[in-house]
PDB file of N, CA, C and O in Angstrom:
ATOM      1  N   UNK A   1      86.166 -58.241  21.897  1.00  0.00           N
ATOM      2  CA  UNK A   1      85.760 -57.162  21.019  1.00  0.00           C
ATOM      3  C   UNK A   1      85.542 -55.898  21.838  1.00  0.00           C
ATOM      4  O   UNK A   1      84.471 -55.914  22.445  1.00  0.00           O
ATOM      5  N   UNK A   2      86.368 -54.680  22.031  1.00  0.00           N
ATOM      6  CA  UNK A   2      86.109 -53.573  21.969  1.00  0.00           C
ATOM      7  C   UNK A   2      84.509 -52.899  21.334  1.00  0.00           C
ATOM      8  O   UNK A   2      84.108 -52.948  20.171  1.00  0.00           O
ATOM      9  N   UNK A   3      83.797 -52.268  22.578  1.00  0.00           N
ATOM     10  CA  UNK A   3      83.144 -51.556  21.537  1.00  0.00           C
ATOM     11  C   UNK A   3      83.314 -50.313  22.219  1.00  0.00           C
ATOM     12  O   UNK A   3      83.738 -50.197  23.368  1.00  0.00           O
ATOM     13  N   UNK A   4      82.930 -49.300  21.381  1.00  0.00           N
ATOM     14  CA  UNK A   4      83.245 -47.609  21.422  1.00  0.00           C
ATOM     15  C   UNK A   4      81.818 -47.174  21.706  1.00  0.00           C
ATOM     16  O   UNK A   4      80.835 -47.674  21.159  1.00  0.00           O
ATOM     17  N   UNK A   5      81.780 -45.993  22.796  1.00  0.00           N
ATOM     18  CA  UNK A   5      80.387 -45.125  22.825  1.00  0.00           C
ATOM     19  C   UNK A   5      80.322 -44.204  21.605  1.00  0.00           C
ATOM     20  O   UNK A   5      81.299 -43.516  21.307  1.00  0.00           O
ATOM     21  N   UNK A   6      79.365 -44.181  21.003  1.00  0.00           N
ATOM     22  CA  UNK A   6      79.099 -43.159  20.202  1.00  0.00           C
ATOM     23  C   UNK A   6      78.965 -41.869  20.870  1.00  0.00           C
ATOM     24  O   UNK A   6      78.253 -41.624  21.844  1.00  0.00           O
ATOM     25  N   UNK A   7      79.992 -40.804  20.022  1.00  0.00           N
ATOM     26  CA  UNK A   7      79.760 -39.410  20.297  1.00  0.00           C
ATOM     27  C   UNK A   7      78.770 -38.601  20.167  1.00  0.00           C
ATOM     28  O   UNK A   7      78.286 -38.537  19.037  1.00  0.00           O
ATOM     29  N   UNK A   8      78.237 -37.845  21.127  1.00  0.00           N
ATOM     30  CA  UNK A   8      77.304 -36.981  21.007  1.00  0.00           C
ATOM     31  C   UNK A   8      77.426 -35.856  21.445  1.00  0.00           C
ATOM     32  O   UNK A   8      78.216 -35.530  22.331  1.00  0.00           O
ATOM     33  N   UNK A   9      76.359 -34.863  20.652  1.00  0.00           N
ATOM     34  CA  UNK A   9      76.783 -33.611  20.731  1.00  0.00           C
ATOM     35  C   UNK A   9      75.192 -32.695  21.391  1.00  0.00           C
ATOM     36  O   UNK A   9      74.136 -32.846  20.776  1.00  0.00           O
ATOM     37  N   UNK A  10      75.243 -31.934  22.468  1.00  0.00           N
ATOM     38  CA  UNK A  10      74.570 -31.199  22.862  1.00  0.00           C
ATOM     39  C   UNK A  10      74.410 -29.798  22.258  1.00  0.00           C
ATOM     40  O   UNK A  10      75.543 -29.336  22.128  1.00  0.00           O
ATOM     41  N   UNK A  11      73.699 -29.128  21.932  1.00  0.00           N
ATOM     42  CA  UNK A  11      73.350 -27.887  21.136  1.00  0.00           C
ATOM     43  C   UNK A  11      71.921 -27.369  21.900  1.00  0.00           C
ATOM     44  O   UNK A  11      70.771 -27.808  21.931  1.00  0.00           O
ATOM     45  N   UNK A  12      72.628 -26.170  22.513  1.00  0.00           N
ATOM     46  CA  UNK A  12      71.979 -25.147  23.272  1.00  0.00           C
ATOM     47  C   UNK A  12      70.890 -24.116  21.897  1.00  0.00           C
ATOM     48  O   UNK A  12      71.504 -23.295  21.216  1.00  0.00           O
ATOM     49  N   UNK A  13      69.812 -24.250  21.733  1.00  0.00           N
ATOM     50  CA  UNK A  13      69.319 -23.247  20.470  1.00  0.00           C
ATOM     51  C   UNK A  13      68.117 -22.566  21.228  1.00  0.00           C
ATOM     52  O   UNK A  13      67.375 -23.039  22.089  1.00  0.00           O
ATOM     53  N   UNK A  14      68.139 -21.558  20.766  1.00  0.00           N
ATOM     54  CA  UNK A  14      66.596 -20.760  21.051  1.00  0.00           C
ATOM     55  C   UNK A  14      65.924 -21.118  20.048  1.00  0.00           C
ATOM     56  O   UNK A  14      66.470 -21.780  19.166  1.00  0.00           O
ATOM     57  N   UNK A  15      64.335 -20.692  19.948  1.00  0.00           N
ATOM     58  CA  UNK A  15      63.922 -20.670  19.505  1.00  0.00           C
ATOM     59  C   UNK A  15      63.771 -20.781  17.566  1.00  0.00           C
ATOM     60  O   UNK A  15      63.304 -21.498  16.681  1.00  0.00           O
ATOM     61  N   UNK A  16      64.726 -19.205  17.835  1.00  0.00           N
ATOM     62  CA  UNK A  16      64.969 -18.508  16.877  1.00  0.00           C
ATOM     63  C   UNK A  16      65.924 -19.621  15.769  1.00  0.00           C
ATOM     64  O   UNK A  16      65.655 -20.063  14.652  1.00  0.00           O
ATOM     65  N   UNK A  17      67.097 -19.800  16.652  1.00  0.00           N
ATOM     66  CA  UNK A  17      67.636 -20.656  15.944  1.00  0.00           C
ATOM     67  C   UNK A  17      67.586 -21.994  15.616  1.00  0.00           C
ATOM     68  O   UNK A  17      68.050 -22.474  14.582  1.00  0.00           O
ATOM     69  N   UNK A  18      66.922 -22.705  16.654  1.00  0.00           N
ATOM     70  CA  UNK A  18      65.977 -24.179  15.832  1.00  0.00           C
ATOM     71  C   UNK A  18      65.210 -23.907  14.418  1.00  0.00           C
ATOM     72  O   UNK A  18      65.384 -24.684  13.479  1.00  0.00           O
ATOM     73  N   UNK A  19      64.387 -22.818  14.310  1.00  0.00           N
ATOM     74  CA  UNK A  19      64.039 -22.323  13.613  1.00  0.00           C
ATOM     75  C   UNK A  19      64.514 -22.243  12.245  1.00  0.00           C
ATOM     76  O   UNK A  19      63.847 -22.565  11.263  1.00  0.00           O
ATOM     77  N   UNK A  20      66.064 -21.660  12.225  1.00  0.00           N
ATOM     78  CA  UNK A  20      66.713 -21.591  11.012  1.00  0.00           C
ATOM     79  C   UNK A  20      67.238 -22.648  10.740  1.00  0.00           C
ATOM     80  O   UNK A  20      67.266 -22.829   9.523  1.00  0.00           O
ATOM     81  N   UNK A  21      67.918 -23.886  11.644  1.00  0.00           N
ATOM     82  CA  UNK A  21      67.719 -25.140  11.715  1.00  0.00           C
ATOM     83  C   UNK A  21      67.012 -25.605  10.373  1.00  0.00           C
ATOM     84  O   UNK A  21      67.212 -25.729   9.165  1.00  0.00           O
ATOM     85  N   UNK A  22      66.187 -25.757  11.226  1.00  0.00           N
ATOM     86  CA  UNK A  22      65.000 -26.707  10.422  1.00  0.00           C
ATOM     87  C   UNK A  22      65.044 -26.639   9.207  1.00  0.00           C
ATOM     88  O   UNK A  22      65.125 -27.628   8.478  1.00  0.00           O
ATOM     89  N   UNK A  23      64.983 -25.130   8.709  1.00  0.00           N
ATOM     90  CA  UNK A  23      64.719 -24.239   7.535  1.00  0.00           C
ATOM     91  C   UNK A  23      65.869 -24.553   6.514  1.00  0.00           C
ATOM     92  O   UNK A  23      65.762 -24.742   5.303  1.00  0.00           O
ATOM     93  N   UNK A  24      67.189 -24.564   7.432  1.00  0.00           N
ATOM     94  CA  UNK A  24      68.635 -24.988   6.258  1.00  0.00           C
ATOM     95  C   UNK A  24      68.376 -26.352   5.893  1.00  0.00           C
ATOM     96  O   UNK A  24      68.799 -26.695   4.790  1.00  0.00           O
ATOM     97  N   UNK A  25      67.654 -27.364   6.720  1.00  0.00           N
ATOM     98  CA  UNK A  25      67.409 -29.226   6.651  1.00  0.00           C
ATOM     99  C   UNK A  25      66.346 -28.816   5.612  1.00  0.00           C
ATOM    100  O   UNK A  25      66.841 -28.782   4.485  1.00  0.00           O
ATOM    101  N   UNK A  26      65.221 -28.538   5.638  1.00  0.00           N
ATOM    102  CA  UNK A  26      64.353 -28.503   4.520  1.00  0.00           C
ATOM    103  C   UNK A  26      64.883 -28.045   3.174  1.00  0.00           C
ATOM    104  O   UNK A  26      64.639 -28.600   2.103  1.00  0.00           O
ATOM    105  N   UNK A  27      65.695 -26.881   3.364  1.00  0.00           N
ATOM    106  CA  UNK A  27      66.054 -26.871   2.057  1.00  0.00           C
ATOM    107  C   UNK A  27      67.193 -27.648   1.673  1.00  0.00           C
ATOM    108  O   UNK A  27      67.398 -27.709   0.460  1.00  0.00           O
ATOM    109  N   UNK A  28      67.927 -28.213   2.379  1.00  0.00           N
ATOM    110  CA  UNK A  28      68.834 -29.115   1.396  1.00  0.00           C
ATOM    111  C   UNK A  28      68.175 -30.464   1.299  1.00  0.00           C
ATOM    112  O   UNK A  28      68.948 -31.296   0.823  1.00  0.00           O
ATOM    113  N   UNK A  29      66.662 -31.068   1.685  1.00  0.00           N
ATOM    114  CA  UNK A  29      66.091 -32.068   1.777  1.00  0.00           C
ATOM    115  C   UNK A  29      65.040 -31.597  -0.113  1.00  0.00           C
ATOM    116  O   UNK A  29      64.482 -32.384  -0.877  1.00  0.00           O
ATOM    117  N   UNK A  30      65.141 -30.535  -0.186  1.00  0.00           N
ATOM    118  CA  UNK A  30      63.997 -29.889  -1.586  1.00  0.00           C
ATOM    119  C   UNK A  30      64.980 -30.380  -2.473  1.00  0.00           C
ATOM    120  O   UNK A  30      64.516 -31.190  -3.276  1.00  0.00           O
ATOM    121  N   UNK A  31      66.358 -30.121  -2.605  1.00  0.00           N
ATOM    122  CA  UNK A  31      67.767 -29.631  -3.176  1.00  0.00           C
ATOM    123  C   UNK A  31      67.985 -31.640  -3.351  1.00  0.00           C
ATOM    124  O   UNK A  31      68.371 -32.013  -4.459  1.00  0.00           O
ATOM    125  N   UNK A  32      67.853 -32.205  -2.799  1.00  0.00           N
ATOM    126  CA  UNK A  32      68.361 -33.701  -2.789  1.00  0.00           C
ATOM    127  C   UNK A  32      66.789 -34.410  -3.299  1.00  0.00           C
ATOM    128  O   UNK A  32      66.866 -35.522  -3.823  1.00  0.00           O
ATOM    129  N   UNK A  33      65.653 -33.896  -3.177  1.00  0.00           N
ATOM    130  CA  UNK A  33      64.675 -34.378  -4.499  1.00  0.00           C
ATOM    131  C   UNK A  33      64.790 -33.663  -5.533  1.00  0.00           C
ATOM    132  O   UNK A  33      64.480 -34.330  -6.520  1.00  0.00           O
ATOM    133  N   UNK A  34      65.219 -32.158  -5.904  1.00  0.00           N
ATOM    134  CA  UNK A  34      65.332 -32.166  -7.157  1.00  0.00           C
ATOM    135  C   UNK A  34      66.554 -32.909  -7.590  1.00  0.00           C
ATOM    136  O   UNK A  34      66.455 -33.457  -8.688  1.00  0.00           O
ATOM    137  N   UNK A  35      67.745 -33.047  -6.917  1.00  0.00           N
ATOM    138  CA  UNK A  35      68.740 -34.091  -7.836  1.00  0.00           C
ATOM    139  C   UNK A  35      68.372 -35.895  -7.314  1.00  0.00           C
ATOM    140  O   UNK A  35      69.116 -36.708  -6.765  1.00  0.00           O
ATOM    141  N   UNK A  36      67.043 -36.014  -7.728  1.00  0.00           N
ATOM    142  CA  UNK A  36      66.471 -37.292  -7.238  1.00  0.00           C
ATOM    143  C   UNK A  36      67.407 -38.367  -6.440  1.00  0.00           C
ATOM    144  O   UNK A  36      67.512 -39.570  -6.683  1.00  0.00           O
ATOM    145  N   UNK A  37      68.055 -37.610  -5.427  1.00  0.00           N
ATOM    146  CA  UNK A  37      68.436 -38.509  -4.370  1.00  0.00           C
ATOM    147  C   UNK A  37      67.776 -39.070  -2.896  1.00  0.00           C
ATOM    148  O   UNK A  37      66.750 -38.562  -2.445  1.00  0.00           O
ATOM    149  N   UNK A  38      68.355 -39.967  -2.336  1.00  0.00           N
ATOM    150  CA  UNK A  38      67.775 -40.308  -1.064  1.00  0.00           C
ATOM    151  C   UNK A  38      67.886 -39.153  -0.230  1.00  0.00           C
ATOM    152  O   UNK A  38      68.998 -38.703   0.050  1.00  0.00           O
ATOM    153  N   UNK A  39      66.457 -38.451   0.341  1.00  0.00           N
ATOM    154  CA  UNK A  39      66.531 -37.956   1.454  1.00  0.00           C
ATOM    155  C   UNK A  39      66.204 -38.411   3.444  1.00  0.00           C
ATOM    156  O   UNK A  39      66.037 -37.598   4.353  1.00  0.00           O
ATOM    157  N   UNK A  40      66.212 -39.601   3.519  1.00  0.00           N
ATOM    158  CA  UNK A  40      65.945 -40.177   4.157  1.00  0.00           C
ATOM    159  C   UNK A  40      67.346 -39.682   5.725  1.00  0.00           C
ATOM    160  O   UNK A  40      67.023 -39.208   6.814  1.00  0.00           O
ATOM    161  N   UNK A  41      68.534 -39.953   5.346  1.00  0.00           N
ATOM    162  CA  UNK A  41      69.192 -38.929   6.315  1.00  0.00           C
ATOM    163  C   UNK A  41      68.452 -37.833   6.895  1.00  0.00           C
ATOM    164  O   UNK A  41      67.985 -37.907   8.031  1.00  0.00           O
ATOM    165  N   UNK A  42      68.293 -36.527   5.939  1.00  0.00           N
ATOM    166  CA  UNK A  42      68.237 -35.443   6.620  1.00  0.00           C
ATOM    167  C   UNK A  42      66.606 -35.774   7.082  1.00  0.00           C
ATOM    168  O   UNK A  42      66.229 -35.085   8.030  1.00  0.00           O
ATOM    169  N   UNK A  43      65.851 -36.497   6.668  1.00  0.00           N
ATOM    170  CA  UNK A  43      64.376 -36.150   7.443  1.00  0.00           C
ATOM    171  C   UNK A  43      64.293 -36.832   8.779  1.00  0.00           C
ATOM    172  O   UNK A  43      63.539 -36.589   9.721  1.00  0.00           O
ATOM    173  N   UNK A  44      65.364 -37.866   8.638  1.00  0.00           N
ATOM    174  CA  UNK A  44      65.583 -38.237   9.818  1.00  0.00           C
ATOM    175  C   UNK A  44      66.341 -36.872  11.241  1.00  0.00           C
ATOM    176  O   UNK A  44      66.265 -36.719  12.460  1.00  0.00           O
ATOM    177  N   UNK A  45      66.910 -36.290  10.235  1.00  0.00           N
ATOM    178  CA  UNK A  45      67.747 -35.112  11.424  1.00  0.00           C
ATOM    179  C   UNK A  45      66.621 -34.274  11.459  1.00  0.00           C
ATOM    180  O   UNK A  45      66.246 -34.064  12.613  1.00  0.00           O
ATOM    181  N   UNK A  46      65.625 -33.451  10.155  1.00  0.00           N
ATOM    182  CA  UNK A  46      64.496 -32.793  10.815  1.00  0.00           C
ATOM    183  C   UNK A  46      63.914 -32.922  12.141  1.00  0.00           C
ATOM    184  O   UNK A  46      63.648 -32.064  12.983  1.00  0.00           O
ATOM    185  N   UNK A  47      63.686 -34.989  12.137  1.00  0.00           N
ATOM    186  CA  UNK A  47      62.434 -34.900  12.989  1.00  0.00           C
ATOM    187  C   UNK A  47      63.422 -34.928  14.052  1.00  0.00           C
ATOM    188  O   UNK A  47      62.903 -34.108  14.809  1.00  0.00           O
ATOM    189  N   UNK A  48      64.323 -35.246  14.547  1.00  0.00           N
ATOM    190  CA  UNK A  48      65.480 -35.028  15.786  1.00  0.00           C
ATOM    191  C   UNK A  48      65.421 -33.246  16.708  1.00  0.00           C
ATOM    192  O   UNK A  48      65.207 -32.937  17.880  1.00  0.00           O
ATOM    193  N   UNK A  49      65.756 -32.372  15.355  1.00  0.00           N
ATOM    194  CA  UNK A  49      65.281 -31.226  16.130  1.00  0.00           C
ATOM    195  C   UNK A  49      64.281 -30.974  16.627  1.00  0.00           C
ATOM    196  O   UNK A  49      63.988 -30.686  17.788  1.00  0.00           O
ATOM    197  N   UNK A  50      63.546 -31.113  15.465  1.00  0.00           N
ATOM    198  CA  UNK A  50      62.160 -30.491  15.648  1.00  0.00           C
ATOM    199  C   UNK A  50      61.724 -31.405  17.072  1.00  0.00           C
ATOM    200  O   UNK A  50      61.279 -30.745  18.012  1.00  0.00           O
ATOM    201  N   UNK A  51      61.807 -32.426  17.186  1.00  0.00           N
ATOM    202  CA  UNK A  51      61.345 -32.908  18.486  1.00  0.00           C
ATOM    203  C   UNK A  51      62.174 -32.996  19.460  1.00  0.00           C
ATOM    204  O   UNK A  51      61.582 -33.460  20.434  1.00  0.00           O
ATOM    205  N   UNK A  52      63.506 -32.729  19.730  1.00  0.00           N
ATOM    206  CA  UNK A  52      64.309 -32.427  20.433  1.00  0.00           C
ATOM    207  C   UNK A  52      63.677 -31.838  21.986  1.00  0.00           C
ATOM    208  O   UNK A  52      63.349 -30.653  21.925  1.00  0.00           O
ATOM    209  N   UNK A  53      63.494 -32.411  23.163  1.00  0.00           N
ATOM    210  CA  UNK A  53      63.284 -32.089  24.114  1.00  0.00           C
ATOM    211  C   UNK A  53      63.913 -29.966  24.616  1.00  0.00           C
ATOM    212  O   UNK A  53      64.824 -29.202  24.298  1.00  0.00           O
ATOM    213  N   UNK A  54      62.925 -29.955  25.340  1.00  0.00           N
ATOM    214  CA  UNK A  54      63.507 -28.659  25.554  1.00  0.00           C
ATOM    215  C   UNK A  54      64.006 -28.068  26.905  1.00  0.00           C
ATOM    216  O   UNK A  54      63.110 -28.705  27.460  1.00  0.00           O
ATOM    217  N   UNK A  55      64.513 -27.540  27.767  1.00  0.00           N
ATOM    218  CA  UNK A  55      64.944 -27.394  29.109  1.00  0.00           C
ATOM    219  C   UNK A  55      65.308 -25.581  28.825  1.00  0.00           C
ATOM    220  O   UNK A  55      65.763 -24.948  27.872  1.00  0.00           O
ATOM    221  N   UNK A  56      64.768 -25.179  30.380  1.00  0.00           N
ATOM    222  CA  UNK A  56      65.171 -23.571  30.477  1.00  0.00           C
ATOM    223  C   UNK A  56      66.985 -23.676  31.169  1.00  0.00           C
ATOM    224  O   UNK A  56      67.247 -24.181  32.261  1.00  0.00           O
ATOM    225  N   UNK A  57      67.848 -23.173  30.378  1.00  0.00           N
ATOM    226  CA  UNK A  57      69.182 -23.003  31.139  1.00  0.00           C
ATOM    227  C   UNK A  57      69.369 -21.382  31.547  1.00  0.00           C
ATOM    228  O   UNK A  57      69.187 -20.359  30.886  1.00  0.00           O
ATOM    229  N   UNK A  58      69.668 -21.531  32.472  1.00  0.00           N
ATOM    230  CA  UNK A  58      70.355 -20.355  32.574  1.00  0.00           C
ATOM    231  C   UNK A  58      71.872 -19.639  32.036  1.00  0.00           C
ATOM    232  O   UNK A  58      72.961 -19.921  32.537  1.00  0.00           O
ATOM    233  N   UNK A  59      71.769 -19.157  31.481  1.00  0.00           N
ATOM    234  CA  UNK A  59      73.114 -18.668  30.182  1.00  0.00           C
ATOM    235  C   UNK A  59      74.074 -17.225  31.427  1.00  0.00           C
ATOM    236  O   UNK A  59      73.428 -16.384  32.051  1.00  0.00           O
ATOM    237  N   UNK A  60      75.283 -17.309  31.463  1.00  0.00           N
ATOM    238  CA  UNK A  60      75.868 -16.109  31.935  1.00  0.00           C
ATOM    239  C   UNK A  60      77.047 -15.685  31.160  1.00  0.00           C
ATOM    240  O   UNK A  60      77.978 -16.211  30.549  1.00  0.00           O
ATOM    241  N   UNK A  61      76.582 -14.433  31.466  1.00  0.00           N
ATOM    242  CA  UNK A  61      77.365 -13.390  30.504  1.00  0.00           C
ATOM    243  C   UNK A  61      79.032 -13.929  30.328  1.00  0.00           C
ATOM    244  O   UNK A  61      79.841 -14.438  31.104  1.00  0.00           O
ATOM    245  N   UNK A  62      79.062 -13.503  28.807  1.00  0.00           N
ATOM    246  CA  UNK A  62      80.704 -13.989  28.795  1.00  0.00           C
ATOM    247  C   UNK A  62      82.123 -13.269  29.538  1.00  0.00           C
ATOM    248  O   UNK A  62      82.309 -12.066  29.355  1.00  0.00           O
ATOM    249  N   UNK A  63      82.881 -13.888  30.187  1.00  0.00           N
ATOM    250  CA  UNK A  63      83.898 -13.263  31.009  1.00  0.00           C
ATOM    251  C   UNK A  63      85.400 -13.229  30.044  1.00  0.00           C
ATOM    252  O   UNK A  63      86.503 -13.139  30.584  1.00  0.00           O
ATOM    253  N   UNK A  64      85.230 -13.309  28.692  1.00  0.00           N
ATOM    254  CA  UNK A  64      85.900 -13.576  28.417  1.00  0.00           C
ATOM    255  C   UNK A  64      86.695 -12.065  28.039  1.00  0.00           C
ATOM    256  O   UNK A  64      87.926 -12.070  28.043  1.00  0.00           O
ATOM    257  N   UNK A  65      86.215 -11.231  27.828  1.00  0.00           N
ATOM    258  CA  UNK A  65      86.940  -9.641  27.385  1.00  0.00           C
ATOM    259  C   UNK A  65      87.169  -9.112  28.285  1.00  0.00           C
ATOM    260  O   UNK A  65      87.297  -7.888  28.273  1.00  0.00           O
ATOM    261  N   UNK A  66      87.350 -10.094  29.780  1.00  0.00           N
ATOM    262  CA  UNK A  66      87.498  -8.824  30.863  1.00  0.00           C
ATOM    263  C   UNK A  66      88.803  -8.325  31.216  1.00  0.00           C
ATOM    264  O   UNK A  66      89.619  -9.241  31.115  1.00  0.00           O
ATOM    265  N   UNK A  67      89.078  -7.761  31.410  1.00  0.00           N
ATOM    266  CA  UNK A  67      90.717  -7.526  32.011  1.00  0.00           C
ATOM    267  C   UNK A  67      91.043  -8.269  32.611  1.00  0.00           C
ATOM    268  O   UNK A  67      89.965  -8.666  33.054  1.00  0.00           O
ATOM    269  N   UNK A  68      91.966  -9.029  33.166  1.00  0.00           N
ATOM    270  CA  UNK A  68      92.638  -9.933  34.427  1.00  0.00           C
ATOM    271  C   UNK A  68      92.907  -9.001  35.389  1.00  0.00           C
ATOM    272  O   UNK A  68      93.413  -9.346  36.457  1.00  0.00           O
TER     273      UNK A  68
END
């Protein structure tokens, strides 16, 4: 039997944007009790961000518009 690693995905966010994060998961978690469905997925992805470890990176400027 083959087994496969599950893919994962790293996501660099500030502050700011964990923030709006959260905010788009809550509201489609309001949006899936008013159409009395399971929200159990997304509160599971809430608590993922929201507790998501944090690390300082250092970010450098993009080289991508430069002339050659």
């Amino acid at each position: 039997m083959l087994l496969m690693k599950e893919e994962r995905y790293h996501l660099a966010l500030d502050a700011y944007d964990k923030n709006i994060v959260i905010r788009a998961l809550n509201t489609l978690r309001t949006q899936q009790l008013q159409e009395e469905r399971p929200t159990d997925p997304v509160d599971e992805l809430i608590i993922k961000v929201s507790e998501a470890p944090s690390r300082k990176v250092r970010v450098l400027p993009c080289k991508c518009r430069e002339e050659r």
